[in-house]
C-alpha positions as protocol buffer text, in pm:
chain_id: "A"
residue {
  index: 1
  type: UNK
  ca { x: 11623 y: -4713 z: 14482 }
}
residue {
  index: 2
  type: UNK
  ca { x: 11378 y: -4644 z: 14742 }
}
residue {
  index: 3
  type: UNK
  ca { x: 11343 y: -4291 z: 14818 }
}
residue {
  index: 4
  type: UNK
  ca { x: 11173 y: -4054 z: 15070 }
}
residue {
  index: 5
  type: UNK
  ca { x: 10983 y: -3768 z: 15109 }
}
residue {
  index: 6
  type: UNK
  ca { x: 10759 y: -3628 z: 15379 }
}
residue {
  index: 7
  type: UNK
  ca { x: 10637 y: -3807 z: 15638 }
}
residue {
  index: 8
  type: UNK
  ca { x: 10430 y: -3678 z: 15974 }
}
residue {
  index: 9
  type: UNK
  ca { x: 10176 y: -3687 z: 16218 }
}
residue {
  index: 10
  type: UNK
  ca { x: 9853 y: -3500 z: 16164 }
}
residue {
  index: 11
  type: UNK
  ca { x: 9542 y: -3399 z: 16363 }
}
residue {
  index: 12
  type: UNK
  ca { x: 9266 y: -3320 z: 16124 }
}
residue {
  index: 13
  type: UNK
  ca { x: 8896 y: -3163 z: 16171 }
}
residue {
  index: 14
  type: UNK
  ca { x: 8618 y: -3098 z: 15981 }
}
residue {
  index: 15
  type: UNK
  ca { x: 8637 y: -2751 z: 15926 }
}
residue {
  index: 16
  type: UNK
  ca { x: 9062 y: -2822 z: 15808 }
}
residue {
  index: 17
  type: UNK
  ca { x: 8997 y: -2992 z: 15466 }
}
residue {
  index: 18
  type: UNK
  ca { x: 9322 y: -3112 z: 15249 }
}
residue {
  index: 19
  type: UNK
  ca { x: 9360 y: -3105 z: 14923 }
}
residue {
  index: 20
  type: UNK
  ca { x: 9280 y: -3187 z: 14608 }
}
residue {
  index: 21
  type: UNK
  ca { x: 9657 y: -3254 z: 14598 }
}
residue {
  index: 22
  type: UNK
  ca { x: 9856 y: -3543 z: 14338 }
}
residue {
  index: 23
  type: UNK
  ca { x: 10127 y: -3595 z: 14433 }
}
residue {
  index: 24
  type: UNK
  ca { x: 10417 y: -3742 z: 14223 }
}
residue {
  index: 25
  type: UNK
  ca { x: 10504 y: -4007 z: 14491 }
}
residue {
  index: 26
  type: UNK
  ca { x: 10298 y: -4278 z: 14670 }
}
residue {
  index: 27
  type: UNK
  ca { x: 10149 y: -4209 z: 14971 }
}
residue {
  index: 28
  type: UNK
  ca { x: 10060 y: -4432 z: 15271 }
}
residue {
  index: 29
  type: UNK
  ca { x: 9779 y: -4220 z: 15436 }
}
residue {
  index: 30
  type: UNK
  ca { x: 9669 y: -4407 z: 15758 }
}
residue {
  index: 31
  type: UNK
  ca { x: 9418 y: -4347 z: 16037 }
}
residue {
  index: 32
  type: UNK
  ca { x: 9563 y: -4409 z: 16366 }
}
residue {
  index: 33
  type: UNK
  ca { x: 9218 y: -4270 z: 16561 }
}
residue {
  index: 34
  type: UNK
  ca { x: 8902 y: -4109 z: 16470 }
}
residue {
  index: 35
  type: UNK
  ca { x: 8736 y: -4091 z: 16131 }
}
residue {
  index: 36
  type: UNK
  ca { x: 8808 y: -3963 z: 15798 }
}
residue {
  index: 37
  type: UNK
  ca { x: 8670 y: -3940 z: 15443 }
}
residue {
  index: 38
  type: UNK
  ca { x: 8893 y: -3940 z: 15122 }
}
residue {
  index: 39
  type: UNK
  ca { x: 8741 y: -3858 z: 14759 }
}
residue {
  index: 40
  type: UNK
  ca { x: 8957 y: -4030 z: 14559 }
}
residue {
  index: 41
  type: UNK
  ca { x: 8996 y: -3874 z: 14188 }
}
residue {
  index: 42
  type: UNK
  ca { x: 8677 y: -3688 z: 14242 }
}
residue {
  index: 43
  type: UNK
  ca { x: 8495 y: -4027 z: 14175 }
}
residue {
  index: 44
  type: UNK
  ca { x: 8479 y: -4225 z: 14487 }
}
residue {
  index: 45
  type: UNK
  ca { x: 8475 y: -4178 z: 14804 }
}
residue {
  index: 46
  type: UNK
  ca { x: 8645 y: -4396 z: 15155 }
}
residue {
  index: 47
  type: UNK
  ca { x: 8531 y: -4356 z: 15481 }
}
residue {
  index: 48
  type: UNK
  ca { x: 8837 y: -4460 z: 15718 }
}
residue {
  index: 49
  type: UNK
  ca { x: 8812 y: -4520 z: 16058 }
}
residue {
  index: 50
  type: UNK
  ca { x: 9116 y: -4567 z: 16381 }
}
residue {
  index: 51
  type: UNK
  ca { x: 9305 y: -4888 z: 16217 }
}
residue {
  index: 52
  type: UNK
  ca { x: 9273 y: -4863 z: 15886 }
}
residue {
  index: 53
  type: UNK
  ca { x: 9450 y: -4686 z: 15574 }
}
residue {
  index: 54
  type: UNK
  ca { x: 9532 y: -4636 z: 15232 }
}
residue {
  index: 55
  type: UNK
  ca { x: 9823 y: -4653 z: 14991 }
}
residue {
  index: 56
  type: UNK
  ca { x: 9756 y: -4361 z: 14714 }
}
residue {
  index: 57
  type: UNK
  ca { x: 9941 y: -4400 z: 14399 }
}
residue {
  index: 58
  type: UNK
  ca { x: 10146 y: -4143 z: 14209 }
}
residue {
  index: 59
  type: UNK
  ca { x: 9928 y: -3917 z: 13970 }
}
residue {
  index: 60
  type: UNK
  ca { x: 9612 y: -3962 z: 14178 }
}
residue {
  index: 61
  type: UNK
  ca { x: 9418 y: -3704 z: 14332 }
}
residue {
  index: 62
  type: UNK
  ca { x: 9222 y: -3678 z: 14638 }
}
residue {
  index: 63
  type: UNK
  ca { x: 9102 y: -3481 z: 14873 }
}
residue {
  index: 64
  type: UNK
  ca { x: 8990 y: -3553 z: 15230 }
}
residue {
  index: 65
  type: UNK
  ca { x: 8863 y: -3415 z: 15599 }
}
residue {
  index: 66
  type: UNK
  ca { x: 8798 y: -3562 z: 15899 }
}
residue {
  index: 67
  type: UNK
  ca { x: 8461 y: -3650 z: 16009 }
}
residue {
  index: 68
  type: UNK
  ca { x: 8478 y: -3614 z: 16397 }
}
residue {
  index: 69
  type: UNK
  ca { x: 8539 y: -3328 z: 16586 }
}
residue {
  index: 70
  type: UNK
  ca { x: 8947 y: -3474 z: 16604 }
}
residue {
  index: 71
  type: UNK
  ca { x: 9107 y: -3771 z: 16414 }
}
residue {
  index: 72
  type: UNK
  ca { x: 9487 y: -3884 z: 16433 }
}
residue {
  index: 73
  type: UNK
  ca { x: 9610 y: -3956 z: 16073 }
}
residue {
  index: 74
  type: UNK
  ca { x: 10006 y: -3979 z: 15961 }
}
residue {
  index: 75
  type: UNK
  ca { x: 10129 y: -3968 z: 15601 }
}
residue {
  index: 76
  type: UNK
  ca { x: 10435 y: -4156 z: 15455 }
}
residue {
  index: 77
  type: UNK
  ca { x: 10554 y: -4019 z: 15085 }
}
residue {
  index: 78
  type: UNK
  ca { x: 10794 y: -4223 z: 14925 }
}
residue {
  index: 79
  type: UNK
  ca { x: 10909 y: -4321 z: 14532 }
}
residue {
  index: 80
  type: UNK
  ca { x: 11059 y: -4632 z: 14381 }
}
residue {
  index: 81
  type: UNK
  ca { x: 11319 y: -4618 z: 14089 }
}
residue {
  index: 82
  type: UNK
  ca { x: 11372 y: -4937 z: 13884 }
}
residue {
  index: 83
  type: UNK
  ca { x: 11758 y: -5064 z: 14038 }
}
residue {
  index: 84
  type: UNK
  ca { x: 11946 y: -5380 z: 13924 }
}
residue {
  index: 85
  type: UNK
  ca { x: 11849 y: -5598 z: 14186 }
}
residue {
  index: 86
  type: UNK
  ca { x: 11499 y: -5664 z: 14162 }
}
residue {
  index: 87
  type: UNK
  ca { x: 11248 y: -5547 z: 14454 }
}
residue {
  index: 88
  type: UNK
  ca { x: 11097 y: -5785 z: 14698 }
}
residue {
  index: 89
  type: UNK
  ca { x: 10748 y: -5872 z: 14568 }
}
residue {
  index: 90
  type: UNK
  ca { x: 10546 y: -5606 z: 14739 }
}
residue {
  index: 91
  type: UNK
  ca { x: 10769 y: -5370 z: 14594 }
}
residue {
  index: 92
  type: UNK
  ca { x: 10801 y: -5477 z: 14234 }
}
residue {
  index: 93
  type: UNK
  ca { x: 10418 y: -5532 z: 14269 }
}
residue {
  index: 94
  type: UNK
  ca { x: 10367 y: -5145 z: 14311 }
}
residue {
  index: 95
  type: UNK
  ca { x: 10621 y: -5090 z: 14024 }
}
residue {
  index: 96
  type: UNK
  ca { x: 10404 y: -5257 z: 13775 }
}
residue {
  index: 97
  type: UNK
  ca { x: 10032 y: -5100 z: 13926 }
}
residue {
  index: 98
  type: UNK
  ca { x: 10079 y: -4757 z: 13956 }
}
residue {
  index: 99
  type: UNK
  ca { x: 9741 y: -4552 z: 13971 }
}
residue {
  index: 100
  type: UNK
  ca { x: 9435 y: -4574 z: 14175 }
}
residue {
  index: 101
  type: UNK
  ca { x: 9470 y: -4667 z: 14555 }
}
residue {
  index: 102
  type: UNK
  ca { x: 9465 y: -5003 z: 14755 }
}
residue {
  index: 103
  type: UNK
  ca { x: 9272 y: -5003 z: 15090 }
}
residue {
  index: 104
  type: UNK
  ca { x: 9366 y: -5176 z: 15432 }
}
residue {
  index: 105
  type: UNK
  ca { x: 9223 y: -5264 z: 15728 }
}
residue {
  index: 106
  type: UNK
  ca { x: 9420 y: -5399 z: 16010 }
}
residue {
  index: 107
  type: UNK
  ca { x: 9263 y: -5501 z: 16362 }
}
residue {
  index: 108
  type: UNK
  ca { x: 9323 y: -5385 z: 16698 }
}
residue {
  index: 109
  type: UNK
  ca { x: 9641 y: -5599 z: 16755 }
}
residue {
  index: 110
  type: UNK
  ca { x: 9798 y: -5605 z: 16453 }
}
residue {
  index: 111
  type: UNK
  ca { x: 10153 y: -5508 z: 16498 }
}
residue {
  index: 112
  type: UNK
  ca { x: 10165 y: -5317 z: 16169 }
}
residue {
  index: 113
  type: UNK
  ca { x: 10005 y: -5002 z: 16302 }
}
residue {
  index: 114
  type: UNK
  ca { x: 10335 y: -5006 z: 16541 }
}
residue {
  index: 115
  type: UNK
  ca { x: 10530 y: -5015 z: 16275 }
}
residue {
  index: 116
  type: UNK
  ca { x: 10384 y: -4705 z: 16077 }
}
residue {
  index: 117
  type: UNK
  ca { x: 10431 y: -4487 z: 16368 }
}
residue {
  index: 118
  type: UNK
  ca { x: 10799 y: -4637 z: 16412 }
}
residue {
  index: 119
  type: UNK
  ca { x: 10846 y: -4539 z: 16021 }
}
residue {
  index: 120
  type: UNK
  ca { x: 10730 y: -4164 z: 16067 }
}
residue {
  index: 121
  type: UNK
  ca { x: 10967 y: -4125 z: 16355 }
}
residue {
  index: 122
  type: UNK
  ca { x: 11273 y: -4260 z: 16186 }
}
residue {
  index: 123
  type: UNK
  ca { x: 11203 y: -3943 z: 15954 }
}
residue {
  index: 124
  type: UNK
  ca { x: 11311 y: -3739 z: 16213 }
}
residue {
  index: 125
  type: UNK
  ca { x: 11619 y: -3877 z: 16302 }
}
residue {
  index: 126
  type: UNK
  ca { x: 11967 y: -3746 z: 16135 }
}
residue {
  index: 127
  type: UNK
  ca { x: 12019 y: -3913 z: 15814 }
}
residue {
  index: 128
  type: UNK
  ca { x: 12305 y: -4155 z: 15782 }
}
residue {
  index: 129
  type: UNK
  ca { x: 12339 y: -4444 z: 15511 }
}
residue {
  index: 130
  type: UNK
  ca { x: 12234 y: -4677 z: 15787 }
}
residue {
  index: 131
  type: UNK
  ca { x: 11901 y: -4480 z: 15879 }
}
residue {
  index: 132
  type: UNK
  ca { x: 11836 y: -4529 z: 15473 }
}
residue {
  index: 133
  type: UNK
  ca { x: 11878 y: -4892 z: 15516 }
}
residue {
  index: 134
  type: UNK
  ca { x: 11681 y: -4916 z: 15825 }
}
residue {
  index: 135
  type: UNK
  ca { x: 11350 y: -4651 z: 15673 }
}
residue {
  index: 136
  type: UNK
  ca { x: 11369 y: -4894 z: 15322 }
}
residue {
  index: 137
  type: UNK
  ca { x: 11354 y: -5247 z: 15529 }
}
residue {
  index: 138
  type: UNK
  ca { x: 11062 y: -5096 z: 15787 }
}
residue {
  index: 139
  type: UNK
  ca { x: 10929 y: -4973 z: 15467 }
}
residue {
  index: 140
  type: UNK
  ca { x: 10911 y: -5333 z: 15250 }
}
residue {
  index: 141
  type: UNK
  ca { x: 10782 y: -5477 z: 15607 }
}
residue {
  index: 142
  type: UNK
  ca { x: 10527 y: -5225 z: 15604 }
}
residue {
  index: 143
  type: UNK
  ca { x: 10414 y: -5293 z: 15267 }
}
residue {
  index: 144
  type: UNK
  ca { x: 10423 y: -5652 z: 15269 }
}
residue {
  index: 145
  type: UNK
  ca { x: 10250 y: -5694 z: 15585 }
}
residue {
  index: 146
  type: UNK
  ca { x: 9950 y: -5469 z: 15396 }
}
residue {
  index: 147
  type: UNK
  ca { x: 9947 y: -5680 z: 15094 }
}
residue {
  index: 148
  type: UNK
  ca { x: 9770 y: -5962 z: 15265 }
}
residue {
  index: 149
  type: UNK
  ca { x: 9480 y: -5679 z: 15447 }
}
residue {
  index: 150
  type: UNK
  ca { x: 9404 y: -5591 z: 15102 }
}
residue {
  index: 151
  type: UNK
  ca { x: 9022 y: -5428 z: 15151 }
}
residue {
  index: 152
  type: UNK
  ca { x: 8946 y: -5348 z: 14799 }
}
residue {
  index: 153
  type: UNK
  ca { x: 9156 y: -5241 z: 14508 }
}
residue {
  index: 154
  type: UNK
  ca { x: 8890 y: -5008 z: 14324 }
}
residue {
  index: 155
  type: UNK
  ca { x: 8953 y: -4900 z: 13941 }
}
residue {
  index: 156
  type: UNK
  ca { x: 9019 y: -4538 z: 14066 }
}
residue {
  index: 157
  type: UNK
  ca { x: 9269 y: -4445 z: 13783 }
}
residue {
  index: 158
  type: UNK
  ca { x: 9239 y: -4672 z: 13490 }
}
residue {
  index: 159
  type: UNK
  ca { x: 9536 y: -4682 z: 13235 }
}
residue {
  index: 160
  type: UNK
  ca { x: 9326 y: -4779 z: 12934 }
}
residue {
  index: 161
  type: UNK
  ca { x: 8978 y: -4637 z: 12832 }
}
residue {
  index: 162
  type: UNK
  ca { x: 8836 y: -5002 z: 12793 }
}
residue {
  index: 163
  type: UNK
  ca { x: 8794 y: -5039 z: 13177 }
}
residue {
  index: 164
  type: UNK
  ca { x: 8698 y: -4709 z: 13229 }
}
residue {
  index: 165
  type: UNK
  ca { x: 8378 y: -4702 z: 13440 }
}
residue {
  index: 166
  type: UNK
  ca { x: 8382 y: -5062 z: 13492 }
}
residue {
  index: 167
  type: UNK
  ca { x: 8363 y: -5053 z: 13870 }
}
residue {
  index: 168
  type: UNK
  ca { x: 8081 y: -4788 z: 13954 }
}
residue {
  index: 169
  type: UNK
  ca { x: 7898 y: -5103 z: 13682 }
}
residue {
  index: 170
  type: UNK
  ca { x: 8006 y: -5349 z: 13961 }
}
residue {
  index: 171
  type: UNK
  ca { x: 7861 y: -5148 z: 14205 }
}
residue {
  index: 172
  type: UNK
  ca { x: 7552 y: -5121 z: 14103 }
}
residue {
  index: 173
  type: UNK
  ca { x: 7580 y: -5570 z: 14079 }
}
residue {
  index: 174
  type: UNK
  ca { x: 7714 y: -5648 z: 14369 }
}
residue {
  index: 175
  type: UNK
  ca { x: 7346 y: -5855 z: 14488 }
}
residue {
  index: 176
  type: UNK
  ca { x: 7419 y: -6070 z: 14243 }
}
residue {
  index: 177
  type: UNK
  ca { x: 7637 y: -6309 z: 14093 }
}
residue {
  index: 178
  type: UNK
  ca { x: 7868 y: -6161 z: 13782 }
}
residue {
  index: 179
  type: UNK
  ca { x: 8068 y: -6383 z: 13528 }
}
residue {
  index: 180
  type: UNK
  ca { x: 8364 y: -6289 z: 13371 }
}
residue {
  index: 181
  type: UNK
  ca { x: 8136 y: -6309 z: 13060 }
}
residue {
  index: 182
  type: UNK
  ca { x: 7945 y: -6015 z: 13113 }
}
residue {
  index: 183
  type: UNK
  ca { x: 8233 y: -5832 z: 13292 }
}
residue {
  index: 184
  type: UNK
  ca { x: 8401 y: -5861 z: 12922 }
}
residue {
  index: 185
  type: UNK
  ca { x: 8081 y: -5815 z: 12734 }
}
residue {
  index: 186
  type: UNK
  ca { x: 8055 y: -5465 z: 12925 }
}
residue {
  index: 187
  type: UNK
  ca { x: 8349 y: -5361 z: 12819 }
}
residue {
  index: 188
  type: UNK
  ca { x: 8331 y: -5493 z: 12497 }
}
residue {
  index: 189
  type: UNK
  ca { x: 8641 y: -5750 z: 12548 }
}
residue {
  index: 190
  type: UNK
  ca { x: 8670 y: -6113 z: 12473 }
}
residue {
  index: 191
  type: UNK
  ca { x: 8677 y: -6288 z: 12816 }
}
residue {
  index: 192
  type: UNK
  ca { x: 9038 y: -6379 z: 12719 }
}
residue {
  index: 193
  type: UNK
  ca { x: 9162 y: -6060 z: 12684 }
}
residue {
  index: 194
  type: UNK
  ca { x: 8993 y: -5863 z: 12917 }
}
residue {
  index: 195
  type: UNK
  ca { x: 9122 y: -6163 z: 13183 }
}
residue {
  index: 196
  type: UNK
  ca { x: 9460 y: -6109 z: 13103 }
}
residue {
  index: 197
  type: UNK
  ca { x: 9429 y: -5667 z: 13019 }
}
residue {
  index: 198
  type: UNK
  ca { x: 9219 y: -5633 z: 13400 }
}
residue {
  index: 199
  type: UNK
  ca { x: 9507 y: -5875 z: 13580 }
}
residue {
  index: 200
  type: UNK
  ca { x: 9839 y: -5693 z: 13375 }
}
residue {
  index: 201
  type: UNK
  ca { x: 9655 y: -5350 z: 13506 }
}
residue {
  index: 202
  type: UNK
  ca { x: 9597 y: -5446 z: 13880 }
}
residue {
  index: 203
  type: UNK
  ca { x: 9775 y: -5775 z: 14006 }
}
residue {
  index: 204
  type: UNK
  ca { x: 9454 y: -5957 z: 14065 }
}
residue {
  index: 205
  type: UNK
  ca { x: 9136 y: -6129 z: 13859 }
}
residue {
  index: 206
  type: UNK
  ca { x: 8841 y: -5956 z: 13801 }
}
residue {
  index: 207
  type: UNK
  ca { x: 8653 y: -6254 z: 14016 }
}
residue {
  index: 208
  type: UNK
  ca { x: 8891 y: -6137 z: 14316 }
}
residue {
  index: 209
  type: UNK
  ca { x: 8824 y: -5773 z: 14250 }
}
residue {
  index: 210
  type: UNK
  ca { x: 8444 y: -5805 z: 14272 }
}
residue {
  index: 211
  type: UNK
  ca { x: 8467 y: -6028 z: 14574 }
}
residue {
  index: 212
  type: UNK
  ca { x: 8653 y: -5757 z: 14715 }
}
residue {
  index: 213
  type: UNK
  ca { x: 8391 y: -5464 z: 14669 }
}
residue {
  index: 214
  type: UNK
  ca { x: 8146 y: -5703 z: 14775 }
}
residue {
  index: 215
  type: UNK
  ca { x: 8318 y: -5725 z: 15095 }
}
residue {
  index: 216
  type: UNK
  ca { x: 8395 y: -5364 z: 15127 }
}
residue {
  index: 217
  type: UNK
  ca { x: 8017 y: -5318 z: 15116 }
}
residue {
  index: 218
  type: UNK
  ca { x: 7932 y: -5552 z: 15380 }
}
residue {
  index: 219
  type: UNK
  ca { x: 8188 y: -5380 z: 15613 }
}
residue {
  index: 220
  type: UNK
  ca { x: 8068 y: -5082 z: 15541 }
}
residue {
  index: 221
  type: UNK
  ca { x: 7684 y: -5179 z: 15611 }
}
residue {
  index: 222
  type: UNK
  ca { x: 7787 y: -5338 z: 15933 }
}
residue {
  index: 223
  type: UNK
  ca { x: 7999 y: -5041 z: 16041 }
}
residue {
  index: 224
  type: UNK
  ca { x: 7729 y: -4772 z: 15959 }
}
residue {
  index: 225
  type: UNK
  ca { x: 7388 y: -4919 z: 15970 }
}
residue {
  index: 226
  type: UNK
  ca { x: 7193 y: -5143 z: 16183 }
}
residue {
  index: 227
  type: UNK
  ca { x: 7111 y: -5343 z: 15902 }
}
residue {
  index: 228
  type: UNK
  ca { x: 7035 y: -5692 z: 15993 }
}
residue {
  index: 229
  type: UNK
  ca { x: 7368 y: -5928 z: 15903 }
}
residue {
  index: 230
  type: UNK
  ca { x: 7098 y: -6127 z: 15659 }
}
residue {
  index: 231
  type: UNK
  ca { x: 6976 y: -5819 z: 15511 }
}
residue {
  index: 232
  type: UNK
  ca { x: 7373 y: -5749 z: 15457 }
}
residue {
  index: 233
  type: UNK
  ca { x: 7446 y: -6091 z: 15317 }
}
residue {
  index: 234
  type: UNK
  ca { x: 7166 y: -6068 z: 15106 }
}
residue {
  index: 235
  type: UNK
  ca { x: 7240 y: -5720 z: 14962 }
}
residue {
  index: 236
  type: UNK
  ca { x: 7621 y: -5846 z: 14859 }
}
residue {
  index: 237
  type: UNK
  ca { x: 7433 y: -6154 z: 14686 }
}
residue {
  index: 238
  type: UNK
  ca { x: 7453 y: -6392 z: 14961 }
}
residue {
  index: 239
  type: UNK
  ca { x: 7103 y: -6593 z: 15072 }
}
residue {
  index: 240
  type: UNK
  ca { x: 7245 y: -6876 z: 15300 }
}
residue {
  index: 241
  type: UNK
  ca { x: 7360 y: -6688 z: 15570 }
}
residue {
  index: 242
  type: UNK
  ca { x: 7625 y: -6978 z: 15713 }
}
residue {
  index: 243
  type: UNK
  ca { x: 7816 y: -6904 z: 15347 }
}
residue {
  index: 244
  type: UNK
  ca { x: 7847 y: -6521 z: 15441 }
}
residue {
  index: 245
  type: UNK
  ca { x: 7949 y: -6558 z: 15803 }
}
residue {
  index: 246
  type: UNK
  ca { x: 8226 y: -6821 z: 15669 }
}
residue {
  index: 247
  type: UNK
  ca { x: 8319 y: -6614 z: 15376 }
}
residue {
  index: 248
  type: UNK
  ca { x: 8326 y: -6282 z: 15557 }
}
residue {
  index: 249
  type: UNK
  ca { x: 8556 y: -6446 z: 15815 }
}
residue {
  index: 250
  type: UNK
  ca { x: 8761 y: -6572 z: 15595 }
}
residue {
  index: 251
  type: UNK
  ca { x: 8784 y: -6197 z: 15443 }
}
residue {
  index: 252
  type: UNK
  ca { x: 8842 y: -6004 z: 15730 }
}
residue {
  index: 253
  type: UNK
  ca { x: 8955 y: -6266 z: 16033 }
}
residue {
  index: 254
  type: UNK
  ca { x: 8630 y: -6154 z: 16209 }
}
residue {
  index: 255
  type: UNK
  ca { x: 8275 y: -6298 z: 16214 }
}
residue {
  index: 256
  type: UNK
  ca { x: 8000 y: -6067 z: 16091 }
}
residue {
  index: 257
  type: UNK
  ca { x: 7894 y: -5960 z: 16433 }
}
residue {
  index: 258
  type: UNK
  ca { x: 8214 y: -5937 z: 16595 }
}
residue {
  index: 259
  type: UNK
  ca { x: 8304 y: -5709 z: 16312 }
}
residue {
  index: 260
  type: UNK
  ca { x: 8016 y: -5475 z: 16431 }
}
residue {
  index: 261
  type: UNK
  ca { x: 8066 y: -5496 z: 16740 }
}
residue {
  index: 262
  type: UNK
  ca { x: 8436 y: -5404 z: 16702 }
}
residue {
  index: 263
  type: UNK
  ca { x: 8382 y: -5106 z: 16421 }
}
residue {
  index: 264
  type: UNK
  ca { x: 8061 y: -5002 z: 16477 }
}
residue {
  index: 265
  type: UNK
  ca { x: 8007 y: -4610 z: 16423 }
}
residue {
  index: 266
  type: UNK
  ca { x: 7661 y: -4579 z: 16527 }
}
residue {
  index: 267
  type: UNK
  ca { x: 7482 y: -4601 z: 16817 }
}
């Protein structure tokens, strides 16, 4: 059964941080204006700007504050129970990959952000058994529209010690190509096994989740600094600059500059 708990608007500001809170229930924290940072289990942090968000899991802590003078953010909290039906696939995904958080970014016309803000209202309607059915389907829409604007699924909350520390490694490789070799070697795992422990832990490869934080980085770059796009390409381990501009649109549906020019947060 899909269940709910709190969800609302929110104006934040700097001097109003939230948190550290865990909560026992996920939580779809999304940025509808402005700009906000999240430390996620006192390890990482995520800078989120006006169309983008995050799905925290259950059991992960974080604490956040805006980082303009006023930024729009809502909050959904719901749970999922196993039932005898099975889930559709976003949902049974999130069954079997609780901990950490996954990271979205949507763009300007992306119906999805309409559909968040259609969610938190519903909460304040009077509950009947057909405003449950109507909050789970807007829900699964929700979710499965998200699953393919997947930014970067960071180890935030590993469930086994062997991966522990394995992405602030990454990090620190991310000019550079890494094979699943020395991914395994670093945590001292046969390729094999550490293939099939990383993919039972987080519903992707370890080639996908690397390509991911290598694309997080480059976003990042082009929404912060003035970097130029080859000096970006080049610091996430690209040095034929037609590759990145193809790859990067094939990422995030925009071309390097058009991503700057849409998400810049300088200047």
């Amino acid at each position: 059964m899909l269940t709910f708990e709190n969800h609302q608007f929110s104006t934040l500001r700097p001097h109003e941080r939230f948190g550290p809170v865990r909560w026992s229930w996920f939580d779809l924290f999304w940025v509808h204006s402005g700009k906000v940072v999240l430390r996620i289990m006192d390890r990482r942090d995520l800078t989120l700007i006006g169309g983008s968000g995050v799905l925290i899991f259950p059991q992960t802590e974080f604490v956040g504050q805006s980082l303009m003078s006023s930024s729009l953010a809502s909050v959904q909290h719901f749970d999922l129970e196993q039932r005898p039906t099975p889930y559709p696939r976003p949902l049974q995904r999130l069954l079997a990959s609780r901990g950490g958080v996954e990271v979205y970014q949507i763009q300007a016309t992306d119906p999805v952000e309409q559909d968040i803000e259609r969610a938190v209202n519903l909460h304040f309607q009077p509950p009947s058994p057909a405003l449950h059915v109507m909050r789970e389907a807007i829900t699964m829409l929700i979710l499965a529209e998200l699953e393919s604007r997947i930014v970067q699924e960071p180890i935030t909350h590993p469930r086994r010690a062997t991966l522990d520390g394995l992405s602030q490694w990454l990090e620190r490789q991310l000019h550079r190509d890494v094979s699943l070799e020395e991914m395994a070697e670093h945590v001292n795992l046969s390729p094999s096994y550490f293939r099939a422990v990383f993919r039972d832990q987080f519903g992707i490869s370890p080639g996908r989740f690397f390509n991911n934080m290598r694309f997080e980085k480059a976003a990042r770059l082009l929404r912060e600094t003035d970097l130029p796009i080859k000096r970006v390409a080049s610091d996430i381990g690209y040095r034929d600059l037609p590759n990145f501009y193809r790859a990067f649109r094939s990422h995030l549906g925009l071309t390097p500059a058009a991503y700057r020019g849409k998400h810049a947060t300088i200047g």
